[in-house]
C-alpha positions as CSV (number, residue, x, y, z in Angstrom):
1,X,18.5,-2.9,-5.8
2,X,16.6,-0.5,-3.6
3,X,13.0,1.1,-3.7
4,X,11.9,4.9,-2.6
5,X,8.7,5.3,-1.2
6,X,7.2,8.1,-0.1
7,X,3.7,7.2,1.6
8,X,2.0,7.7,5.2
9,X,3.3,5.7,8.3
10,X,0.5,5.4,10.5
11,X,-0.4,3.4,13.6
12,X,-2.9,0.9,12.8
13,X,-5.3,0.1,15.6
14,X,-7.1,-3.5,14.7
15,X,-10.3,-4.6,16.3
16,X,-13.0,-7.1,15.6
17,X,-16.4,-6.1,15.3
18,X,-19.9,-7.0,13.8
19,X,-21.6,-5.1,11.0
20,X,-24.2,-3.6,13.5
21,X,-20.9,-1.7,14.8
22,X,-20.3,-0.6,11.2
23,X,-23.8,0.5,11.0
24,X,-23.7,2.3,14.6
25,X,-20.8,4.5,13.5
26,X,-22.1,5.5,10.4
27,X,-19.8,4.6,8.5
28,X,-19.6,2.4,4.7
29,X,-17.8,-1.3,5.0
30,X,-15.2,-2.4,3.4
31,X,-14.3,1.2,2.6
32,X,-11.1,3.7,3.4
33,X,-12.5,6.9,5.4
34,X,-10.5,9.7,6.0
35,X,-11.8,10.9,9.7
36,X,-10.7,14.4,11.8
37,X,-10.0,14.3,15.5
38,X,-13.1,14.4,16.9
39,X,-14.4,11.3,14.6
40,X,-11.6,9.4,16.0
41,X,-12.0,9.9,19.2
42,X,-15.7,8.7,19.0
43,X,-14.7,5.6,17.6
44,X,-12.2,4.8,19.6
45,X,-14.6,5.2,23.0
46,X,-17.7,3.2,21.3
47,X,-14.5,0.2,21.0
48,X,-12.8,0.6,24.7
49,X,-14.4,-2.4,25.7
50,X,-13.3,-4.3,22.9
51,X,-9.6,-5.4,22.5
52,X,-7.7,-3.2,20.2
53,X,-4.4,-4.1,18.8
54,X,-1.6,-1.2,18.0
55,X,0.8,-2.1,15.3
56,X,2.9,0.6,12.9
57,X,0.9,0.5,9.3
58,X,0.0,2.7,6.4
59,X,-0.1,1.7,3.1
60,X,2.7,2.3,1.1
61,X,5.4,1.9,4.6
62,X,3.5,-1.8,4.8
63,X,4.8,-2.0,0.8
64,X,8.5,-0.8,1.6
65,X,8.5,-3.1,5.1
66,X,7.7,-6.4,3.0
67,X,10.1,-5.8,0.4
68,X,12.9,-4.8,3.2
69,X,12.2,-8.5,4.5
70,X,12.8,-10.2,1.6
71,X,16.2,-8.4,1.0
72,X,15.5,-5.3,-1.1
73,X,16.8,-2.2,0.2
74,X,13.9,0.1,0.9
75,X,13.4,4.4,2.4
76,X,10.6,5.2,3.7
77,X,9.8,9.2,3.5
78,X,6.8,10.6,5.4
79,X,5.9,13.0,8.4
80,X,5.1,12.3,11.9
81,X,4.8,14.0,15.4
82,X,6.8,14.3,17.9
83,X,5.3,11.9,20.1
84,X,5.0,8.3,21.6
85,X,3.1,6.9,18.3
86,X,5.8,8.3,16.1
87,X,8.7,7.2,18.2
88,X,7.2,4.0,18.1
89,X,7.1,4.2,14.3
90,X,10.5,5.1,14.1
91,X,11.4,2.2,16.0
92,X,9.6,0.1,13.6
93,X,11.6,1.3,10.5
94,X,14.7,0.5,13.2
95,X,14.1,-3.1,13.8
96,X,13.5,-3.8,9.8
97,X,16.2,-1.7,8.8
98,X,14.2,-0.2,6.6
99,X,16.0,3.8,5.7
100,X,14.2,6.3,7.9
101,X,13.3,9.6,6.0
102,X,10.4,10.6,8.9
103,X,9.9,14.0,8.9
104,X,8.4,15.4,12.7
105,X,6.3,17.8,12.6
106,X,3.8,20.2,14.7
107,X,0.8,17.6,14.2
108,X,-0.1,14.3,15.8
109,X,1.2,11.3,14.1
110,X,-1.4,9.7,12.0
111,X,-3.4,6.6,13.1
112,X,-6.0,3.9,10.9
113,X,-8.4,2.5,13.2
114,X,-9.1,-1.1,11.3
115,X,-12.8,-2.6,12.5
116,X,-12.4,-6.2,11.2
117,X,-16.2,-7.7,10.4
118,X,-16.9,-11.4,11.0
119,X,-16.5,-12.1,7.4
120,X,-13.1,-10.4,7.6
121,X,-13.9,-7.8,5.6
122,X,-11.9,-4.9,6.7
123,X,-13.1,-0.8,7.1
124,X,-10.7,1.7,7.7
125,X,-11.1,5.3,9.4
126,X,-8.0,7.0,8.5
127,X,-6.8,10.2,10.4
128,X,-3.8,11.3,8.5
129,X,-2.4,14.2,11.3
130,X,1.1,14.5,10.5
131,X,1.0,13.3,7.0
132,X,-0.9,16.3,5.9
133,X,2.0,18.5,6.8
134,X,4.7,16.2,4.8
135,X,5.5,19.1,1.8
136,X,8.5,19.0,-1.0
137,X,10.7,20.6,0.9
138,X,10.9,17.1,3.2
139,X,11.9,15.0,0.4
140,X,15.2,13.7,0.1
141,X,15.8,13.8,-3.7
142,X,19.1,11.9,-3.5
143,X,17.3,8.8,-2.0
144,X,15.4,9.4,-5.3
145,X,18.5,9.6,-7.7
146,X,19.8,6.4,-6.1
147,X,16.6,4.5,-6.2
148,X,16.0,2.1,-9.2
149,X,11.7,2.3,-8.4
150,X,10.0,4.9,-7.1
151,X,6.8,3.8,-5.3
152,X,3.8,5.5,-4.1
153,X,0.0,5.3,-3.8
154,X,-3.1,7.5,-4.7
155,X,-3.8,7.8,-0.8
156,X,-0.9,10.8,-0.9
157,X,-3.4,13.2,-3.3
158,X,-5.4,13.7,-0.6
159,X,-3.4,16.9,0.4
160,X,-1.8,19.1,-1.6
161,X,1.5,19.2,-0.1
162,X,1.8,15.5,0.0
163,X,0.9,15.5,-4.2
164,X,3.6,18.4,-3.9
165,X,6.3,15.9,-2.7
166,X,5.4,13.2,-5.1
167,X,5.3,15.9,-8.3
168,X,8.8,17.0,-7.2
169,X,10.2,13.4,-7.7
170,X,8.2,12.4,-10.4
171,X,9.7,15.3,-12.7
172,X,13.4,14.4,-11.8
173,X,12.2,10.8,-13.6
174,X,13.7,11.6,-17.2
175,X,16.9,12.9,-15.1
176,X,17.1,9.8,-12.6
177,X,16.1,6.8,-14.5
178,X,14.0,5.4,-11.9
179,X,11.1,3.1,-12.9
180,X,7.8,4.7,-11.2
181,X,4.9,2.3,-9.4
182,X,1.8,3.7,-8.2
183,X,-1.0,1.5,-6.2
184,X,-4.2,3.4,-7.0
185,X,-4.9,2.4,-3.7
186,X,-8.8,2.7,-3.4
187,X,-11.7,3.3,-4.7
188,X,-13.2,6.4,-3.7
189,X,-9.6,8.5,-4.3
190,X,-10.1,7.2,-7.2
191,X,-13.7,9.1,-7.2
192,X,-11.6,12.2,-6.3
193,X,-9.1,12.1,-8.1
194,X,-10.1,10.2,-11.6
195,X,-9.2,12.2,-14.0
196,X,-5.6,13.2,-12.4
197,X,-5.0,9.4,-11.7
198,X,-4.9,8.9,-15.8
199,X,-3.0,12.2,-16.3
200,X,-0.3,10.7,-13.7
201,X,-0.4,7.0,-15.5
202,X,0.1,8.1,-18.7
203,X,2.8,10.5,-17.9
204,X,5.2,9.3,-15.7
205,X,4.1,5.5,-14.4
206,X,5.4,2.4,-15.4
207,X,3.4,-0.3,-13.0
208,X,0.7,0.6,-12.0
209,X,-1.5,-1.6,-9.4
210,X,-5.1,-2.0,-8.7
211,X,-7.9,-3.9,-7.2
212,X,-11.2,-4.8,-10.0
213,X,-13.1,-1.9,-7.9
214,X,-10.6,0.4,-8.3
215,X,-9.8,-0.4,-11.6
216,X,-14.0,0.2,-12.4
217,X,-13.9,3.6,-10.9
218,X,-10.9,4.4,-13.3
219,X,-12.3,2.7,-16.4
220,X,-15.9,2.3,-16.0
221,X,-15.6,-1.6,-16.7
222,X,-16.9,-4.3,-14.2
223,X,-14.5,-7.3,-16.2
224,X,-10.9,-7.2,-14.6
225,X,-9.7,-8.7,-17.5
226,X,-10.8,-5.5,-19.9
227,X,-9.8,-3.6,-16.9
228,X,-6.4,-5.1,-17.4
229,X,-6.2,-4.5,-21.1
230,X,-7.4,-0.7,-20.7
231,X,-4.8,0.3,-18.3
232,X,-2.3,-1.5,-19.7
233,X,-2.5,0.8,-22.9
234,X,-2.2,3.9,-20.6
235,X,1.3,2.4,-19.0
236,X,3.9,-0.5,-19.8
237,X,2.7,-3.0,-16.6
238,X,-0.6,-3.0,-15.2
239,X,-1.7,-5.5,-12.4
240,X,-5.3,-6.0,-12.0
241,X,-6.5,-8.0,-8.5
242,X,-9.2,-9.8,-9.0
243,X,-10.2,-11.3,-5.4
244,X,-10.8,-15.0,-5.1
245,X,-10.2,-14.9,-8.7
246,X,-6.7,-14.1,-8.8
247,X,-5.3,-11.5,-10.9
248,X,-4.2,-10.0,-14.4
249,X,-1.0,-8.3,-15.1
250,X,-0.7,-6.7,-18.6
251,X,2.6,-6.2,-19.6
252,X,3.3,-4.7,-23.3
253,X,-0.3,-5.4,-24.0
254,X,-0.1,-9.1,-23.4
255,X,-2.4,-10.3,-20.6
256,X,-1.0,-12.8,-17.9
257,X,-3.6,-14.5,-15.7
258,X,-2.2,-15.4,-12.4
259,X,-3.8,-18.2,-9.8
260,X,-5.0,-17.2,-6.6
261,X,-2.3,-18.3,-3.6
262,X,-3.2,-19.1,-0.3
263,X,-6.1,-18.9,2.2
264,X,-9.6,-18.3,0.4
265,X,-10.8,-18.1,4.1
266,X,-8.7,-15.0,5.0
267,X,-7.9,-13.6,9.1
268,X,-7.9,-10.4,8.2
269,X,-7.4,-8.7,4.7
270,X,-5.3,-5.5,5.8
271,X,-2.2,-4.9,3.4
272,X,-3.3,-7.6,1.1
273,X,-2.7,-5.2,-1.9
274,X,0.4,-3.4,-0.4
275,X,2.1,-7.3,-0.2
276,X,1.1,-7.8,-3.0
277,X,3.0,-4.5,-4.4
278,X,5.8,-5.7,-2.3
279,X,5.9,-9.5,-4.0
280,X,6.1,-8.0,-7.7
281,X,8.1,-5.5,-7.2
282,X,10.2,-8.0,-5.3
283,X,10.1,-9.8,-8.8
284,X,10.8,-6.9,-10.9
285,X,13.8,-6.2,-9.4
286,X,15.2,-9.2,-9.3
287,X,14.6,-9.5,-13.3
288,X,12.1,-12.6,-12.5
289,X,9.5,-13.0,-16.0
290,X,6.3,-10.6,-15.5
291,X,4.6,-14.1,-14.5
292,X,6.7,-15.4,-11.9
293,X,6.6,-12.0,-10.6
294,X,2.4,-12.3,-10.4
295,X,2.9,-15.6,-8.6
296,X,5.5,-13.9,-5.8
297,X,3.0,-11.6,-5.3
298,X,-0.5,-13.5,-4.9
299,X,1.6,-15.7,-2.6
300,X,2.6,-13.2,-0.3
301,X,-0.8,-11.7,-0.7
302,X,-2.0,-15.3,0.8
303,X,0.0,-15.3,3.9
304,X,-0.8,-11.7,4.9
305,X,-4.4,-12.3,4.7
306,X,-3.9,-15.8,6.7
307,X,-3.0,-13.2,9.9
308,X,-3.6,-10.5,11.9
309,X,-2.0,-7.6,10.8
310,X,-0.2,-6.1,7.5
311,X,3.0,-6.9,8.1
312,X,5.2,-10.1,8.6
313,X,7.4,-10.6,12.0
314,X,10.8,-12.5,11.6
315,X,9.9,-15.7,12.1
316,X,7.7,-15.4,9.0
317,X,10.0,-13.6,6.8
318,X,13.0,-16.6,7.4
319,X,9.9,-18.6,6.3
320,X,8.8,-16.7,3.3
321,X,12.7,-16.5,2.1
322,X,12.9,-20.0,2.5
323,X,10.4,-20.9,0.0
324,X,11.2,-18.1,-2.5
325,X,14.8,-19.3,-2.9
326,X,13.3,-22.9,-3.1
327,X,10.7,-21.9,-5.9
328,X,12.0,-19.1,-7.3
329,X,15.8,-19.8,-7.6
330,X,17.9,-16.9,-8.9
């Protein structure tokens, strides 16, 4: 069993503010923002007399992480620089045991500054550095060939040699045999990247995750239920979040509706869809029904949200083991 992700390791930075904050630095809550140097560095002195917490993140390496703590065998590919932040990523990947396909390059390793609101809603301001660099010629296609799911999200189509990477693993599919997940990831790629997101879905994915917004951008349907049933004609699984409200998985055209787990009064919501990711795929790959699968994942999509942070320490993951092995015995 063992999942290849390909995806941006970046350092998160988490800080608590008010919305005035949002407002000050121009920016839209509850939204992903892709900032350049100099936007960072503003942000970054308008917080430095808040407290700031630095913690390795990104997407997709929260995904591969998670699953690594509940005993799947995960790789990580990306790029990042050759400097503190990205030694301290690689150390990261070290302590999880998660496989480390970190590519240095020229650029600074990328960083997501988190502002967490009062009603824990969360805004990100993402500055990608090395990641942009991170080209086909860095992936590893025999960590591909051994993989039984590929996994990435629509965050990597924001450059073009990151989409190069992903198209050079996606078209060794047929070849490899690998079952292909893509988390759509957020809204406003979607608003990029629409009409390649359904090119890519119908082609080569087999799960495909999304939240209700995301899922609205992609089908222009405010219901996550019809969401559900759309995108579940373009691919064989689609999982549809749904908030409070818990979430929809379509599977061969049938729709599963799966309870809400855990806090409704969340800490912070950071990596609440990338657990999630990392609870079904958990499921998929150890052949659990597409509905015990749904519950894995709202659970762990509970106990992220009931912290600080988007990933779970040791401690936490003994804990979370515990109770799948209790509830969902193999």
């Amino acid at each position: 069993m063992s999942v290849y992700g390909i995806g941006n390791p970046l350092i998160d930075l988490l800080c608590f503010v008010k919305d005035e904050d949002i407002r000050n630095l121009s920016l839209f809550k509850g939204t992903m923002n892709l900032i350049d140097e100099d936007k960072r560095s503003e942000i970054i002195e308008y917080l430095r007399k808040k407290e700031i917490k630095f913690s390795p993140g990104g997407s997709c390496p929260n995904t591969m992480v998670t699953l690594k703590c509940l005993g799947i065998d995960t790789t990580l590919a990306g790029g990042i620089g050759d400097d503190e932040m990205g030694e301290m990523y690689k150390r990261r990947l070290s302590e999880t045991k998660v496989n480390d396909e970190l590519v240095k390059n020229s650029a600074a390793t990328g960083t997501s500054i988190i502002l967490i609101t009062e009603d824990r809603e969360r805004t990100m301001c993402t500055f990608l550095g090395a990641n942009r660099n991170f080209d086909a010629p860095d992936v590893n296609l025999e960590s591909a060939r051994k993989a039984d799911i590929f996994y990435f999200t629509g965050y990597m189509w924001d450059t073009e040699p990151q989409q190069r990477a992903i198209r050079k693993v996606l078209e060794k599919k047929k070849e490899y045999g690998f079952t292909v997940a893509f988390d759509i990831a957020d809204p406003f790629a979607v608003g990029r990247y629409r009409q390649k997101f359904f090119d890519l879905i119908t082609e080569y994915v087999d799960i495909v995750f999304a939240n209700s917004e995301e899922a609205r951008f992609l089908i222009d349907n405010y219901d996550a239920y019809e969401c559900a049933k759309s995108i579940g004609k373009l691919c064989p699984i689609a999982a549809i979040k749904n908030g409070k409200k818990g979430s929809f998985i379509s599977k061969d055209r049938k729709i599963y509706e799966i309870p809400l787990y855990g806090s409704t009064k969340p800490v912070d919501t950071t990596g609440a869809g990338d657990t999630y990711a990392a609870g079904f795929l958990y499921g998929i790959e150890k052949e659990y029904s597409i509905e015990d699968s749904g519950k894995i994942a709202s659970y762990l999509a509970g106990e992220i949200i009931s912290q600080l942070g988007a990933q779970f320490d040791e401690n936490k993951s003994r804990e979370i083991r515990k109770y799948l092995e209790v509830n969902f015995p193999s």
